[in-house]
C-alpha positions as CSV (number, residue, x, y, z in Angstrom):
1,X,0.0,0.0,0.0
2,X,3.0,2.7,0.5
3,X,3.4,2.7,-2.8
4,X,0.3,3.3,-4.4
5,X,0.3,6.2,-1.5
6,X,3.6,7.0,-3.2
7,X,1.9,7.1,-6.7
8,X,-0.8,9.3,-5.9
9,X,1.8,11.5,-3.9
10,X,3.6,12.0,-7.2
11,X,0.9,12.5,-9.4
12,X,-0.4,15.4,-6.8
13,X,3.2,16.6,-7.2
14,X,3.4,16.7,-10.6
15,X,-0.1,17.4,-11.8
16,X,-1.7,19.5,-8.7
17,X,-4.1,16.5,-8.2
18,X,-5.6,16.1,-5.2
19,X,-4.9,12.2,-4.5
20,X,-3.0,11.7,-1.5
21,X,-5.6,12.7,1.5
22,X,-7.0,9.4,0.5
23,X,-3.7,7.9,1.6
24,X,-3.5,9.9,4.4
25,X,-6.7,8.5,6.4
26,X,-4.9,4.8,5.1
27,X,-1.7,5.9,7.0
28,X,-3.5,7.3,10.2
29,X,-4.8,3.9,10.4
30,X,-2.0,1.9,9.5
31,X,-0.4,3.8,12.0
32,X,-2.4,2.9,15.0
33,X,-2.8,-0.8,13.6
34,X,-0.1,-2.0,12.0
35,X,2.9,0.1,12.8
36,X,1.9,2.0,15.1
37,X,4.2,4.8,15.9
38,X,3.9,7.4,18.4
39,X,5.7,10.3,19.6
40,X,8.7,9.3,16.9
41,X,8.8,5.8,18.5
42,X,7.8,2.4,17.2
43,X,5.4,0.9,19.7
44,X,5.5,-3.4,19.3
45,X,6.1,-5.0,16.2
46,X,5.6,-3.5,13.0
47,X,3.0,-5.9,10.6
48,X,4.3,-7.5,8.3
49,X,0.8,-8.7,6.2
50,X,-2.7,-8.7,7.4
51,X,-5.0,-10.9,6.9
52,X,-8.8,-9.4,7.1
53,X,-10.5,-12.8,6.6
54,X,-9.0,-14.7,9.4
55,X,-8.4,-11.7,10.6
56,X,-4.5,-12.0,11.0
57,X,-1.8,-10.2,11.6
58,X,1.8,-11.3,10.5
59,X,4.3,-9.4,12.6
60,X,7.8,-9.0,11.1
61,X,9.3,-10.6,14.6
62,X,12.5,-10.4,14.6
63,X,13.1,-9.7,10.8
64,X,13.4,-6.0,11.4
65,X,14.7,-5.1,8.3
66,X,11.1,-5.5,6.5
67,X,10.5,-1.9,8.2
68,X,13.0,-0.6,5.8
69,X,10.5,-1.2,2.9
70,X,7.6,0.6,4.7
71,X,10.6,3.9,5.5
72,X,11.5,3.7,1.6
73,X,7.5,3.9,0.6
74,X,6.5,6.7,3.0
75,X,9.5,8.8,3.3
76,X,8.5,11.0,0.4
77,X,5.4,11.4,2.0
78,X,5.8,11.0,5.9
79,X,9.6,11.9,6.7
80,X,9.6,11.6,10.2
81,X,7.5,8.2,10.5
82,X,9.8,6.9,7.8
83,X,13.0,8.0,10.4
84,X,11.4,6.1,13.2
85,X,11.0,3.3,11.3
86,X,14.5,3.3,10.2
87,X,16.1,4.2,13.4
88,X,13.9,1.5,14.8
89,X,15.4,-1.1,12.6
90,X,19.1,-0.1,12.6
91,X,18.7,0.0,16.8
92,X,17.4,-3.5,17.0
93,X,19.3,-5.0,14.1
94,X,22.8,-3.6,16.0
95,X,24.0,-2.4,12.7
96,X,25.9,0.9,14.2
97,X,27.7,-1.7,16.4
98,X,28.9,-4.3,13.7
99,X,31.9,-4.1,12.1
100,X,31.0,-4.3,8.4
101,X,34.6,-4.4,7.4
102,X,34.3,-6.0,3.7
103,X,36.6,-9.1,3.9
104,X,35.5,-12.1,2.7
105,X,34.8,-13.6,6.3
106,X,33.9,-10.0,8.0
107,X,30.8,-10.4,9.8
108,X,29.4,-12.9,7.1
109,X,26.6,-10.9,7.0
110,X,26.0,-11.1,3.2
111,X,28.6,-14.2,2.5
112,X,26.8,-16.7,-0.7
113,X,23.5,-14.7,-0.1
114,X,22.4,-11.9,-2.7
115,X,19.3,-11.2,-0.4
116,X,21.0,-10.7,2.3
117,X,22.9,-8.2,0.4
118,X,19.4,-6.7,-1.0
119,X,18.6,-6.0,2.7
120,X,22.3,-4.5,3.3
121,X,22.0,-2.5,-0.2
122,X,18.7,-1.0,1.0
123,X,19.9,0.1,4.9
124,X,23.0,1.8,3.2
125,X,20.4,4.0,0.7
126,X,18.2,4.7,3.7
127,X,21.5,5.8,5.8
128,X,23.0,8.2,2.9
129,X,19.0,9.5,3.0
130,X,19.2,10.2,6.5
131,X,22.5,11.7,6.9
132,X,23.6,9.1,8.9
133,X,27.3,8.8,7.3
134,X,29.2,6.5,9.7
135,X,26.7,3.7,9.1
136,X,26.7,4.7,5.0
137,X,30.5,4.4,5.0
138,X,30.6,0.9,6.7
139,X,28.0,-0.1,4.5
140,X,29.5,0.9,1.2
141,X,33.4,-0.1,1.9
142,X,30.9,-3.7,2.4
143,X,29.0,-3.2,-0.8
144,X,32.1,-2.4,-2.8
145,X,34.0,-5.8,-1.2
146,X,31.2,-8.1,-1.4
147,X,28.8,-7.9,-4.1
148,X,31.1,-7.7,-6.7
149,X,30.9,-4.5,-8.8
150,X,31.8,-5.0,-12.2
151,X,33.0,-3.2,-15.0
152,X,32.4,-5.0,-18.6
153,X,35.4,-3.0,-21.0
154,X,33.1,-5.1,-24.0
155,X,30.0,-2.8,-23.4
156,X,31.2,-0.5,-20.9
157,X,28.5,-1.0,-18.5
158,X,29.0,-1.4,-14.9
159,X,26.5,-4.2,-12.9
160,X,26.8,-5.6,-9.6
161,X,27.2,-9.5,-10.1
162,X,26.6,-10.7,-5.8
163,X,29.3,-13.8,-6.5
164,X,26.5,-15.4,-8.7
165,X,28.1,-16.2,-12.1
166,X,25.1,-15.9,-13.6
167,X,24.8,-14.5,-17.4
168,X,22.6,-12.0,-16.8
169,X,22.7,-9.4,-13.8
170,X,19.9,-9.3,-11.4
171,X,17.7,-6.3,-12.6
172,X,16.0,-5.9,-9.2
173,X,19.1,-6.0,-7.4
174,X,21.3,-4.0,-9.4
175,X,18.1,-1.1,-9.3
176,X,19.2,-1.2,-5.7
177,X,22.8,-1.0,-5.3
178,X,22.8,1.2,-8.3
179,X,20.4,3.5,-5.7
180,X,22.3,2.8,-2.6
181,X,25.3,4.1,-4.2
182,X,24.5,7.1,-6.8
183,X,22.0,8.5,-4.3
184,X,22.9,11.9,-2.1
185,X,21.2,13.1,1.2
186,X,17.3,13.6,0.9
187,X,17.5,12.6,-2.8
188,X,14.6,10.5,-2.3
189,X,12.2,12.7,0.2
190,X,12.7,15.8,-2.3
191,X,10.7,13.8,-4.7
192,X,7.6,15.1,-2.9
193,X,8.8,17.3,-0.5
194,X,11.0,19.8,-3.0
195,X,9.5,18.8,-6.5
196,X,11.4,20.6,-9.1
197,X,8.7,21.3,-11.2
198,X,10.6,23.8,-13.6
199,X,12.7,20.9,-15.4
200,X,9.9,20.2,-17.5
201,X,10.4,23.6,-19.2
202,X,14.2,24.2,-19.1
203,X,16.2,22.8,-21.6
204,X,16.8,18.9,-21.6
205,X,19.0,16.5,-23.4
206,X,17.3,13.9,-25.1
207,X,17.9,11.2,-27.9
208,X,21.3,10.2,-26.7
209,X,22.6,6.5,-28.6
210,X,22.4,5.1,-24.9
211,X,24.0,2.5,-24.2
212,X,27.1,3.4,-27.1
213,X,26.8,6.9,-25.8
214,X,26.6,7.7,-22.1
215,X,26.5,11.1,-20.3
216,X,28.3,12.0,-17.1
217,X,26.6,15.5,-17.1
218,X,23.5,17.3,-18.3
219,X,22.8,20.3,-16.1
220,X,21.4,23.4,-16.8
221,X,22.3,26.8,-14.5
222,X,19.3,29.2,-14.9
223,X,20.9,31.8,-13.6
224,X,23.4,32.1,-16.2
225,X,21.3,30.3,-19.0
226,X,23.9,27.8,-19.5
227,X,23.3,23.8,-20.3
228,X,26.6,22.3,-19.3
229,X,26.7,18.6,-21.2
230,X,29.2,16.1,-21.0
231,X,30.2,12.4,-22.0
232,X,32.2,9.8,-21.2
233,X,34.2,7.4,-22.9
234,X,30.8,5.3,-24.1
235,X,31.2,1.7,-25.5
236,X,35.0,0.6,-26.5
237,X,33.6,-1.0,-29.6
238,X,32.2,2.1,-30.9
239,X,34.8,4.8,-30.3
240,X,35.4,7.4,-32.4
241,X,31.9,6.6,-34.6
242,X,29.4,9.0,-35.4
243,X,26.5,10.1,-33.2
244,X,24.2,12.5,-32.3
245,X,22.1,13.5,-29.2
246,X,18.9,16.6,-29.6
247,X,18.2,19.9,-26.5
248,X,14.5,20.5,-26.4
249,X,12.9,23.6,-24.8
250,X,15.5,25.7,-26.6
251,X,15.4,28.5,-29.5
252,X,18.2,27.4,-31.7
253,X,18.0,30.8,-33.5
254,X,19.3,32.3,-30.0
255,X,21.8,30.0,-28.8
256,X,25.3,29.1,-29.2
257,X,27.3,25.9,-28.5
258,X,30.8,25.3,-27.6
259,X,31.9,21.7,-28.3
260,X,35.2,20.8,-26.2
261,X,36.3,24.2,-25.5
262,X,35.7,25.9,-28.7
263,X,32.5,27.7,-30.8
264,X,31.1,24.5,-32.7
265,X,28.9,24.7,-35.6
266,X,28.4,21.1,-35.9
267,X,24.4,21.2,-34.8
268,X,21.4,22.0,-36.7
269,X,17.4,23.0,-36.0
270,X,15.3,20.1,-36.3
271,X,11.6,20.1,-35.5
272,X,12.3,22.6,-33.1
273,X,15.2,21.3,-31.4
274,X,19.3,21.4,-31.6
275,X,20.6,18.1,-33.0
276,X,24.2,17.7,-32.5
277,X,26.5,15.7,-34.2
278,X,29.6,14.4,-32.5
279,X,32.1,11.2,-32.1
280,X,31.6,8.5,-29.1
281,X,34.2,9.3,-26.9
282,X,34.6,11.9,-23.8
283,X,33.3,15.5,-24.8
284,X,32.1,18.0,-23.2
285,X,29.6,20.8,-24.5
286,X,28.5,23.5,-23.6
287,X,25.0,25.4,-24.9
288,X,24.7,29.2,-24.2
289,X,21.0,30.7,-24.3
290,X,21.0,34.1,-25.5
């Protein structure tokens, strides 16, 4: 349920909807049945699953870490319940106290079990979110020792591999530790509670030959009406070929582009937007709005 409260969070967000007071009388509830929290504290165990036919409830016991799910849905939404549920779980699970030290042995927290790892992945996001940066940096030296983060020169695309040897990459997993580790401080609570609503109508890079061409930067400053762009090396297989990327919610008959340090001419107005053309490789651009 914390994420459709999520959904209709965003869509309120994004839309000026009025959704979420639905959710709200949901999470009043929830609060005094299932997880009920008080004064910043959790009160008993959190529920897990409930059961309205039996009627049931399935408290998480001693698996504290399922309150980490509940923090991650609601946090957008509820900050402070979300922090009690998280500084509820890290408390009881000891984490602060463990010495998550990354060798193979180490606490064996994680050792020959990717879920275990899911649930490590997940604290360390929800500890960068909070601020709480001894616990993040205990957690990532672990992440970065443990669940194998790899580079693939062929395709140039990085994937956490948890010691499987499986073809494929988890996609689930990776969505997490990629998370847990690109993530900064109240990333994920600004969603809601500090939409940026004006990115919709300043200019964005779009049409980029992803995954050959990757960028390492697309920001715009509005102050100075300047769209700083850059890209990385891309795929090894492809270097050096041809490509092009397109800005939208630009006037290309007012704007002027410097590719690598030096006036370019090498874009052109199409439907509206600048195309440009360039090489895969590491470049840097940058568009000036006049």
């Amino acid at each position: 349920m914390v994420r459709a409260g999520l959904g209709l969070g965003l869509h309120d967000a994004l839309y000026g909807s009025d959704f979420l007071p639905a959710f709200d009388a949901f999470w009043d509830y929830a609060k005094r049945h299932y997880n009920r929290i008080e004064g910043g504290k959790i009160l008993g165990s959190p529920t897990m699953y409930y059961d309205p036919l039996i009627p049931c409830h399935h408290p998480i016991g001693e698996a504290h870490n399922f309150s980490f799910g509940t923090a991650h849905g609601v946090m957008p939404l509820y900050l402070d319940d979300a922090r009690a549920l998280y500084e509820d779980a890290i408390n009881k699970l000891k984490w602060r106290e463990m010495d998550f030290s990354g060798s193979e042995n180490g606490d064996g927290e994680a050792d020959g079990d990717p879920m275990a790892s899911f649930v490590l992945l997940m604290g360390q996001f929800l500890a960068r979110e909070f601020g709480d940066e001894a616990l993040h940096a205990k957690l990532k030296i672990r992440s970065d020792a443990q669940d194998e983060p790899n580079w693939d020169p062929e395709t140039g695309e990085l994937t956490w591999r948890f010691g499987l040897d499986e073809p494929h990459p988890r996609g689930q997993m990776n969505a997490t530790a990629a998370l847990a580790d690109a993530a900064g401080p109240s990333a994920w609570a600004d969603l809601i509670q500090r939409p940026h609503q004006q990115r919709f109508l300043e200019p964005t890079v779009h049409g980029v030959d992803f995954p050959k061409v990757c960028l390492s930067q697309a920001s715009y400053d509005a102050e100075r009406r300047l769209l700083a762009i850059a890209t990385d090396a891309g795929a090894p297989n492809a270097a050096g070929e041809p490509t092009t990327f397109r800005i939208t919610n630009v006037d290309p008959d007012r704007c002027t582009i410097e590719a690598d340090g030096v006036m370019s001419n090498g874009w052109r107005a199409v439907e509206g937007d600048i195309e440009v053309s360039t090489t895969v490789g590491e470049h840097t651009f940058v568009v000036r709005l006049n």
